[in-house]
C-alpha positions as CSV (number, residue, x, y, z in Angstrom):
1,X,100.9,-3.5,62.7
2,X,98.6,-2.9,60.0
3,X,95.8,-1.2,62.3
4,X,98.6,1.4,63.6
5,X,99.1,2.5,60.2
6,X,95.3,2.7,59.2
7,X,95.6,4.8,62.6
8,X,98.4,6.8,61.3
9,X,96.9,7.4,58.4
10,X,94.1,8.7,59.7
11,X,95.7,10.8,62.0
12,X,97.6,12.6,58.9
13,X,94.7,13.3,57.1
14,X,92.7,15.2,60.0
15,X,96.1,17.0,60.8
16,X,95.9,17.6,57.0
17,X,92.5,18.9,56.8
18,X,92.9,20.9,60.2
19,X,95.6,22.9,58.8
20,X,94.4,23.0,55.6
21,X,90.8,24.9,57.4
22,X,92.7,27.4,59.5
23,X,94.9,29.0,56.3
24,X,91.7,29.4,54.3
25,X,88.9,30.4,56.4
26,X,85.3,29.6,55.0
27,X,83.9,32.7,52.7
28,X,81.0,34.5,54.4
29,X,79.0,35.9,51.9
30,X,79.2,39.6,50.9
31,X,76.0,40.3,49.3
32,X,74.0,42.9,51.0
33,X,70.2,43.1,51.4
34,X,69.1,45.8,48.8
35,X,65.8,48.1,49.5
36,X,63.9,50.0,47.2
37,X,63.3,52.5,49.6
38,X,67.1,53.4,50.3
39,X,69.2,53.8,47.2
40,X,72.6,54.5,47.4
41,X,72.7,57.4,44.9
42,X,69.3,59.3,43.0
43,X,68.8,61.8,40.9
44,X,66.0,63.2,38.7
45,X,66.9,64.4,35.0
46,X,64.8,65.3,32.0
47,X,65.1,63.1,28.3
48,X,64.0,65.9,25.6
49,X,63.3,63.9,22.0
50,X,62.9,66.2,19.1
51,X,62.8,63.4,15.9
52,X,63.9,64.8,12.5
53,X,60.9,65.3,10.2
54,X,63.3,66.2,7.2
55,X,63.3,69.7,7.4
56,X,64.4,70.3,11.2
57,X,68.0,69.5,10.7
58,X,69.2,71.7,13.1
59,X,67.4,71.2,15.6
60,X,66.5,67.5,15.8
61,X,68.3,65.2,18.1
62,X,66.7,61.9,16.8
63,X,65.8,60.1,13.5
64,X,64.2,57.1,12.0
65,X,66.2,54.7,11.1
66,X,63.5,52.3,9.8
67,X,60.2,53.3,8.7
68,X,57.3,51.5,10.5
69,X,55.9,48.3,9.1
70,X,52.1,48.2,7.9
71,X,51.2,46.3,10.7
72,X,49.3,46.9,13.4
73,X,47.0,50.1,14.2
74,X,48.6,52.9,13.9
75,X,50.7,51.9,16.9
76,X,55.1,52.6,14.5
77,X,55.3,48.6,14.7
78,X,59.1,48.1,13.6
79,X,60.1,52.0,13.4
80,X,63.6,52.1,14.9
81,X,64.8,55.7,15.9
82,X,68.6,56.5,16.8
83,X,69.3,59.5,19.1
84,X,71.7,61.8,20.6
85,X,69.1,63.2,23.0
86,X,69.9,66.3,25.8
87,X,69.6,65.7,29.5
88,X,68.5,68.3,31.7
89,X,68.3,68.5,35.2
90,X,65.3,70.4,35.0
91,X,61.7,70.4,32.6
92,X,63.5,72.8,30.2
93,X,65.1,71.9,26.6
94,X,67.1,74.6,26.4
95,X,68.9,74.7,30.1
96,X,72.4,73.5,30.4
97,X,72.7,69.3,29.2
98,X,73.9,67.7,32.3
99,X,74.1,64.5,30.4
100,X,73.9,63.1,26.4
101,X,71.1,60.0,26.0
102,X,72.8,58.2,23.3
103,X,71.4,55.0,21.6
104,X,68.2,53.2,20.1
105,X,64.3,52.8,21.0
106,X,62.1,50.9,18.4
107,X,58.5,50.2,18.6
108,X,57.0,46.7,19.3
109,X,53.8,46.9,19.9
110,X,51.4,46.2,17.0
111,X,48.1,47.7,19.0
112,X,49.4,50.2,20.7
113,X,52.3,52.2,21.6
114,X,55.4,50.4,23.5
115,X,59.0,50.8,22.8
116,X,62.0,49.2,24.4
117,X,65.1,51.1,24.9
118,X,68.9,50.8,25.0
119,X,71.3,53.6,25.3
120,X,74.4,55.4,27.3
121,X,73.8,58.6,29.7
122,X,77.0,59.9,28.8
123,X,78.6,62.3,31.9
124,X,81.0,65.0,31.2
125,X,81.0,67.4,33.9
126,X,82.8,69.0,37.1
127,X,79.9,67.0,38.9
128,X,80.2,63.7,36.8
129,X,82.5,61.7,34.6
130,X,81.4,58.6,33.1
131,X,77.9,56.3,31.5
132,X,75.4,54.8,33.0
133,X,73.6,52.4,30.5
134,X,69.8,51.9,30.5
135,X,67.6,49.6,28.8
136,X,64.1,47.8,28.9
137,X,60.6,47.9,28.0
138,X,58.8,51.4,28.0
139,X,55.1,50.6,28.2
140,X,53.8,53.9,27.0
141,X,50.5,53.2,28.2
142,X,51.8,53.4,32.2
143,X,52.2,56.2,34.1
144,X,55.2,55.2,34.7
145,X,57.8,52.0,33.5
146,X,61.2,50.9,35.2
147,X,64.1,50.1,33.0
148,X,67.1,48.7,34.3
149,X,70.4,50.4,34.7
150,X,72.6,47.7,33.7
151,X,76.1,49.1,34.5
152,X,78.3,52.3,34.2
153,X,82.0,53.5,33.9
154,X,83.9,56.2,35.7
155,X,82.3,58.1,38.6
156,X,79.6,55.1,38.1
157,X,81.5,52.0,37.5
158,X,79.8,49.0,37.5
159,X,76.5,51.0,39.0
160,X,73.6,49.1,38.5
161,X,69.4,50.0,39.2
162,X,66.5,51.4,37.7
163,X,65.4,54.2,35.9
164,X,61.8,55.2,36.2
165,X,60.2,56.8,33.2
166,X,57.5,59.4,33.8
167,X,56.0,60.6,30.6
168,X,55.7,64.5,30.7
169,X,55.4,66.0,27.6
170,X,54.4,64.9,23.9
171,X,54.0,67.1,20.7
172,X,52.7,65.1,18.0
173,X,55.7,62.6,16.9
174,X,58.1,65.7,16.7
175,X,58.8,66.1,20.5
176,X,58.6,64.1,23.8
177,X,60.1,64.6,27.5
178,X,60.2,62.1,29.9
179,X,61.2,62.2,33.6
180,X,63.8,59.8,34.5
181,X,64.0,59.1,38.2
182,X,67.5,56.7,38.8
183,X,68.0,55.1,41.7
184,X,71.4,53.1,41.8
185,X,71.5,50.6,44.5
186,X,75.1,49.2,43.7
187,X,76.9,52.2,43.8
């Protein structure tokens, strides 16, 4: 008598697990192979930096918000500069903003010249509504540097990729443009 319940038993539990199976089908993973070469979304725009030197008020769109240690050579170790920097979407400060850089770089590099960013692209326009947020290591010394794009709102919700910075343009330490290539690849 005993063995026909062990059987019984048994025969529950694969009934069980049978039924159990065929209402919840196994997940198949939905994570798709990304390529470099095949973004889902690009775009090249223009970052124009103009810091305030105390007497360009008007006209500056960034400013130190530290002053720069005395270490290293020469290189702004610790200088910490806030912006509300214009995007173009061509070389040219004074064409139409497509797009407000808004945030922090600070340098941290004692012999030479390296900053890391962090800040919004902030959208506002019949082509775009919405951030995209950006930040990483900007080794100055390469001709170019990829920072990430760590996620968006709006038109680019939860976009993430990278932004590759092309230095274009310097004027002393009042003015800089960089090329930002962004490619999104989860779009």
């Amino acid at each position: 008598m005993r063995s026909i319940m062990v059987k019984c038993d048994c025969l529950v539990i694969i009934v069980l697990v049978v039924l159990m199976s065929s209402h919840h089908p196994p997940q198949v993973s939905s994570k798709k192979t990304l390529s470099p070469d095949h973004p889902c979304q690009r775009f090249v725009l223009y970052y124009h930096d103009i810091l305030f030197h105390g007497t360009d008020g008007a006209n500056a769109t960034s400013a130190m918000a530290t002053n720069p240690t005395k270490l290293g050579n020469n290189s702004d170790f610790g200088m910490l500069v806030v912006f509300d920097d214009p995007v173009t979407r061509d070389q040219h400060l004074v064409s139409p903003p497509f797009a407000r850089a808004q945030g922090f770089y600070f340098y941290n590099k004692k012999e030479y010249h390296s900053a890391w960013f962090a800040y919004t692209l902030v959208f506002n326009s019949s082509q775009h509504k919405g951030t995209l947020n950006i930040m990483g290591a900007d080794l100055m010394a390469d001709k170019t540097r990829d920072l990430s794009v760590v996620g968006g709102t709006g038109d680019f919700f939860m976009n993430r990729g990278i932004a590759t910075f092309q230095t274009e343009e310097v004027e002393g330490s009042k003015y800089f443009r960089l090329k930002m290539d962004i490619k999104l690849y989860e779009c």
